[in-house]
C-alpha positions, 0 to 999 in steps of 0.5 A: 543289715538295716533295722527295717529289713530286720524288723520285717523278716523277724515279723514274717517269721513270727507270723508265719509260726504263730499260724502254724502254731494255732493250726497245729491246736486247732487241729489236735483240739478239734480231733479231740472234740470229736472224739476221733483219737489221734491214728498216727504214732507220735503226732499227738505230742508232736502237735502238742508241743513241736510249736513251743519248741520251734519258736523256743528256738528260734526266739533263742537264735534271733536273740542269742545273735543279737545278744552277741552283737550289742555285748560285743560292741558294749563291753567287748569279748565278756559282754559278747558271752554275757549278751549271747546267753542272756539273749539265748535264754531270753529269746527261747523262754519267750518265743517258746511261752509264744508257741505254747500260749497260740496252740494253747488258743488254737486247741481251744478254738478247735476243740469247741468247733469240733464239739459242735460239729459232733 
């Protein structure tokens, strides 16, 4: 697999749950900005924490993949091991710190529309 190839799908991904991301803050910050709760059992921690989760998930996918390959060709059996759990951990921290900070951000945008609107 070629890097441009690579590069594309993880920036498609990347893009496409950092909109889900900000549409599930928005969503859930513009309901509470009307003052209108939430009827669905669950679906307030749902949009409140699904997005980071994912994209913890995925980052640790992507990355824990990545580890493995460069430990491996670097250092071997020990070094696939080694890359895969630091990738893992890597990858999750961040695309989980990713998620959070975009429906941290959506929340905010659509707690404000849903205030004016009010």
């Amino acid at each position: 697999m070629n890097d441009k190839k690579y590069s594309s799908r993880s920036s498609a991904t990347n893009i496409f749950f950092g909109i889900a991301s900000i549409t599930a803050g928005v969503y859930h910050g513009y309901m509470d900005g009307q003052g209108v709760p939430i009827q669905k059992e669950n679906l307030e921690e749902v949009l409140s924490y699904a997005p980071a989760l994912i994209r913890g998930g995925i980052g640790a996918i992507f990355l824990g993949i990545d580890g493995l390959v460069i430990g491996r060709r670097e250092l071997g059996a020990t070094g696939a091991v080694i890359g895969t759990a630091l990738g893992t951990g890597l990858g999750g921290a961040v695309g989980g710190i990713k998620g959070g900070l975009h429906t941290l951000l959506g929340y905010g945008m659509g707690y404000v529309a849903g205030s004016v609107m009010k």
